[in-house]
Structures are given as C-alpha cells and as structure tokens.
C-alpha positions in Angstrom: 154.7 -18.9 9.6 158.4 -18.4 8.7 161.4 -20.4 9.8 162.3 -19.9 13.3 158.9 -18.0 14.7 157.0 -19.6 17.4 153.2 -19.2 17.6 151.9 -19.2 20.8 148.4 -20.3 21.9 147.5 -17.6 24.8 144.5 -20.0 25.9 146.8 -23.0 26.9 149.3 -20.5 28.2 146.6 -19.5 30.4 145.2 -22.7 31.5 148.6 -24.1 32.1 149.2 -20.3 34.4 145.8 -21.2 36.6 146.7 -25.0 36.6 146.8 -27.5 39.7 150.1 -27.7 39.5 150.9 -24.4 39.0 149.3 -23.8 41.7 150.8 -26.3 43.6 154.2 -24.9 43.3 153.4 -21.6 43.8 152.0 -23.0 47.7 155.2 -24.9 47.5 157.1 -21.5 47.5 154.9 -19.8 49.5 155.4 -22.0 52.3 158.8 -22.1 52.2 159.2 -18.0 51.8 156.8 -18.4 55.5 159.1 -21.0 57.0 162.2 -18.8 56.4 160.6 -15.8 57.9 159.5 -17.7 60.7 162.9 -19.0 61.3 164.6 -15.6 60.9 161.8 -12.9 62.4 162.9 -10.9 65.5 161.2 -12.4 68.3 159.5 -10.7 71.4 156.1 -11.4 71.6 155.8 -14.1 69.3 152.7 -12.3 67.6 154.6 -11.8 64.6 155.8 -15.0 63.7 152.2 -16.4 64.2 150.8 -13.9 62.1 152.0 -14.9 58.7 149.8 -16.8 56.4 149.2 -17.3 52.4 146.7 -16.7 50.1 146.2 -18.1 46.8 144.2 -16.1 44.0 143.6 -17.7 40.4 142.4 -15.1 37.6 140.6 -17.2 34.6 142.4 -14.7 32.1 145.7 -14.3 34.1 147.2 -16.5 36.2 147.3 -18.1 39.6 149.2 -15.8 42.4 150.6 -16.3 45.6 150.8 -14.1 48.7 152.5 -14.1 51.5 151.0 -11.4 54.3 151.2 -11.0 57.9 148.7 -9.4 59.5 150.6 -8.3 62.6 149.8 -4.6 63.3 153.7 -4.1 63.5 154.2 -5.6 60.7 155.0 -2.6 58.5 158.0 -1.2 61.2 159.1 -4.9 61.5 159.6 -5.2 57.6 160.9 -1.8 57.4 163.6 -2.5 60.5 164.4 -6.0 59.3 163.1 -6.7 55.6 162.3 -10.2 57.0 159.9 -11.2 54.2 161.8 -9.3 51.3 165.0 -11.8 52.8 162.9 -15.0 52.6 161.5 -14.0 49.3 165.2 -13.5 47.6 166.2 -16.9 49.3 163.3 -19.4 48.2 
C-alpha cells in the first residue's frame, strides 16, 4: 500500500452500518423527524397525526434503515399540500 491510501475492510464497515448503535441513532432521528411532523401537521381530524409510525430494517450485507410512514389514506394529498414529512426530515 502506498503513502496516503486507506484500505478499507467492507466487513467491519458493514457490521458497524447494522450495529446497535447505529441503529439506535437512526430511531433517535426517526423519532425526532415524527415529533416535528406531529407538531407541525395540519390538523382536522386528528387521523393524521396519529398515523405516523417508524420502521427499522437491517440488511446483513447493507446497512440498517429507518422509515418514517404514515399510513393515513390522505396522506399522499397532505404531503403533497404541505410537505410535512419532507420539512421534518430537512430539520432533524
């Protein structure tokens, strides 16, 4: 190896990626993107905001990833009026 290049081992890369604490910051986030788009979706019926919620899926060869979905049927027109998820994402 020459001056100056970096090998990297892709199987601790990896297991550091799908680690418990990886994957306890990635919750970390998560819950915070849900709390700010609690605290700044439109209310009217309230079905909404009590419709996010946050999965967590770990691939052995990848990484671990976060999502954050709501699973309002109005979700889609809510987004697309308000981009309340896209907000709280740029803000966490």
């Amino acid at each position: 190896m020459a001056d100056g290049d970096v090998d990297f081992d892709d199987a601790e890369i990896q297991r550091i990626l799908n680690s418990a604490p990886m994957r306890n910051e990635i919750q970390m986030v998560m819950n915070l993107i849900v709390a700010r788009a609690r605290s700044t979706s439109p209310i009217r019926t309230g079905d909404y905001i009590s419709a996010f919620r946050t999965e967590m899926h770990t691939n052995r060869k990848l990484r671990a990833v976060g999502l954050v979905i709501n699973d309002d049927p109005g979700s889609a027109a809510i987004e697309s009026l308000f981009g309340v998820l896209t907000k709280s994402r740029r803000a966490s």
